[in-house]
C-alpha positions in Angstrom: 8.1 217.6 109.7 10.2 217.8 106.3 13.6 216.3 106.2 15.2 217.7 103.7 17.3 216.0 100.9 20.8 216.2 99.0 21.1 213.7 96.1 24.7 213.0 95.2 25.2 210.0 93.0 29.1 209.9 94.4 27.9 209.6 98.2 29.4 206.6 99.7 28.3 205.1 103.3 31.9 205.5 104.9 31.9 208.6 105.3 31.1 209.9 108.5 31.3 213.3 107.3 30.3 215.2 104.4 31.0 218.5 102.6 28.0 220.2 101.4 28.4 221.9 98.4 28.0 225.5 98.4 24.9 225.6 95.3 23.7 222.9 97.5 24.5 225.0 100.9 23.0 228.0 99.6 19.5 226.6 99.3 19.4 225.0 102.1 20.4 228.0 104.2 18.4 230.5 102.3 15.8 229.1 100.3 14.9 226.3 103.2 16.1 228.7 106.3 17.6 225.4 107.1 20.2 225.9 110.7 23.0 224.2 112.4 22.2 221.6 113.8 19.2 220.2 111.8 18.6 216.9 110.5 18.8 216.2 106.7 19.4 213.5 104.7 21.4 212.4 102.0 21.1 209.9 98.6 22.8 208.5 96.2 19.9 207.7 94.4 20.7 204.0 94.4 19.4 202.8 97.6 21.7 204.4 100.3 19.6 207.4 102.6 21.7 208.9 105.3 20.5 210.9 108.0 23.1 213.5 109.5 23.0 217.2 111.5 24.2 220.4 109.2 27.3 221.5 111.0 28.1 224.6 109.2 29.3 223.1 105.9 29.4 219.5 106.5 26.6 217.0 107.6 27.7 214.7 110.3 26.1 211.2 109.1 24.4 209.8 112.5 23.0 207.1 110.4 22.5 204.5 107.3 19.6 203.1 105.5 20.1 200.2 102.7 16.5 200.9 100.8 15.9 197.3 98.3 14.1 198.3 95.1 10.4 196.9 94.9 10.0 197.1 91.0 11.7 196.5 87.9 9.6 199.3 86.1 11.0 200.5 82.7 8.8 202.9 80.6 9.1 204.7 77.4 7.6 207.8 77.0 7.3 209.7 73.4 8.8 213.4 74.3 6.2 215.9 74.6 5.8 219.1 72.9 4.7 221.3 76.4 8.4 221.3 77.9 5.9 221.5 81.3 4.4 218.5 80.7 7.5 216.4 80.3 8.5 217.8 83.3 5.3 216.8 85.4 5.7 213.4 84.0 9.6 212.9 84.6 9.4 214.1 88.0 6.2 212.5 88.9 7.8 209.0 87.8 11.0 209.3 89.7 8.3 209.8 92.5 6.8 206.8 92.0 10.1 204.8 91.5 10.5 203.8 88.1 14.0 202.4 87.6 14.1 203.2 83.9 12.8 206.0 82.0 14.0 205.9 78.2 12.9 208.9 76.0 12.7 208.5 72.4 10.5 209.4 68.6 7.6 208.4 67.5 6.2 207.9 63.5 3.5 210.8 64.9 5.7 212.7 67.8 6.5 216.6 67.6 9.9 217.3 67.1 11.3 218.5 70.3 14.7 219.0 71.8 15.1 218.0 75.6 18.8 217.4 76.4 19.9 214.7 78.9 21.2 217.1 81.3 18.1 219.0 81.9 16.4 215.7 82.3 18.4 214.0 85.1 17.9 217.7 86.7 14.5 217.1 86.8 15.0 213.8 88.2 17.7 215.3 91.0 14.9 217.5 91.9 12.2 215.1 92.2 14.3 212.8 94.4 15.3 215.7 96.8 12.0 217.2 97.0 10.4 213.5 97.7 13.3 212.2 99.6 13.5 208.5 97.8 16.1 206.2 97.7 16.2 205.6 93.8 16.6 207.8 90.8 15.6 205.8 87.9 18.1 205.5 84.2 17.6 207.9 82.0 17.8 207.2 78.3 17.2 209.4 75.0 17.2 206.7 71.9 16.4 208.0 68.4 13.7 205.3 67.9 11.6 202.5 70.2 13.3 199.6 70.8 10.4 196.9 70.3 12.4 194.2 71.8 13.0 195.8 75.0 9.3 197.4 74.9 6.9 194.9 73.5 4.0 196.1 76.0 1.7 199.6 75.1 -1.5 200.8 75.5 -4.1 201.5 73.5 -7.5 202.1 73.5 -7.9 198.8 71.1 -6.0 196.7 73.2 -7.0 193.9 75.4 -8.4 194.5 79.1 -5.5 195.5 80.9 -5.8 192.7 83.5 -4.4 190.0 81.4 -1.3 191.6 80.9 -0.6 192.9 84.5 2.7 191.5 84.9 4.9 193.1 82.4 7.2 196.1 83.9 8.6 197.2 80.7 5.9 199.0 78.5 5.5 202.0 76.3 3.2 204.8 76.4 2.4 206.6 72.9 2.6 210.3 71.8 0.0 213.0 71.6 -1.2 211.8 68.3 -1.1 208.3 68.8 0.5 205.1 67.6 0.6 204.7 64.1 -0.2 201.4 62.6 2.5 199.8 61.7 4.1 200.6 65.3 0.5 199.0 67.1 1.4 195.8 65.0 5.1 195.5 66.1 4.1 195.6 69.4 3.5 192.0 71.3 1.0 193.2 73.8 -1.6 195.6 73.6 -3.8 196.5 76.5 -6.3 199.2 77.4 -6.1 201.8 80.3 -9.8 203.5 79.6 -12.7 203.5 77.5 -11.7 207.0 77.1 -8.3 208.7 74.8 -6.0 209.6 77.9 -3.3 212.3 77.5 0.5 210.9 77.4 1.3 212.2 80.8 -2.1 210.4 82.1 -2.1 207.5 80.3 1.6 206.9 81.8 1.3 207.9 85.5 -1.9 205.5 85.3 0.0 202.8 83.8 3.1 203.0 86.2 0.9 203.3 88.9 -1.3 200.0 88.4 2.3 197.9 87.5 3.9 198.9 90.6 
């Protein structure tokens, strides 16, 4: 059965008690048809899971869980034009438990507006509908730090095997890595013989570093 989950990035493990906010008590109670009495948990999104019974507006904390992060995976992801899209992605990496997501232009990226806000609600919702213990970092940079990203994919790069290890990597826009950008990168490897979509091309990648 579903144990539902409130994310709350002030949460501390002390309390033996806490108040439920009423946005947050609201869905719950009539979104969820969630009762007294019933088991849901709580995150802070760094680690800490507690599991508690509703008790009107409070959740009584029965008990604690100290998760330990199992990757260091930072990503950068060119913003997509289809506002869906980036979406799917953002949430479906918080799933997967990247601890870093930065956002940022490309020489051949769409110009497209996604505030920081709407992003971490994205990630809030991703975390309570999956119930993990970690929301990654969320950075928007005007430009791709090559330093901290030296890794990409390409479908001219290197079979991807040789460069397994690295956890920090970038994945390109729609219409591709221009040329100069493919030589300032230190590492280039390939995911497919075949050109895979932005959102693809960076759920595959995540998935095979974790």
């Amino acid at each position: 059965m579903h144990t539902p989950t409130i994310f709350d990035d002030n949460y501390e493990s002390e309390k033996k008690e806490y108040l439920i906010t009423k946005e947050k008590l609201h869905h719950l109670q009539n979104v969820l048809r969630i009762k007294n009495n019933s088991h849901i948990r709580v995150t802070n999104g760094m680690g800490l899971v507690s599991l508690g019974k509703i008790s009107d507006s409070y959740l009584i904390i029965e008990e604690n869980k100290i998760h330990q992060r199992t990757n260091d995976v930072h990503v950068f992801i060119s913003k997509l034009q289809d506002k869906t899209r980036m979406r799917h992605l953002i949430e479906k990496l918080t799933e997967l438990g990247v601890k870093g997501i930065t956002l940022g232009k490309t020489e051949n990226s769409q110009k497209v507006n996604i505030e920081h806000k709407k992003v971490n609600n994205w990630v809030i919702g991703a975390v309570e509908q999956s119930g993990i213990a970690f929301a990654p970092k969320i950075s928007i940079e005007k430009q791709l730090d090559f330093d901290k990203f030296q890794h990409t994919f390409d479908i001219t790069g290197e079979s991807l095997n040789k460069n397994i290890n690295f956890t920090s990597f970038a994945i390109g826009p729609e219409g591709g890595w221009s040329k100069k950008e493919l030589e300032n990168f230190k590492y280039i490897s390939k995911l497919s013989n075949f050109t895979l979509r932005s959102d693809t091309a960076a759920i595959v990648a995540v998935s095979l570093m974790m």
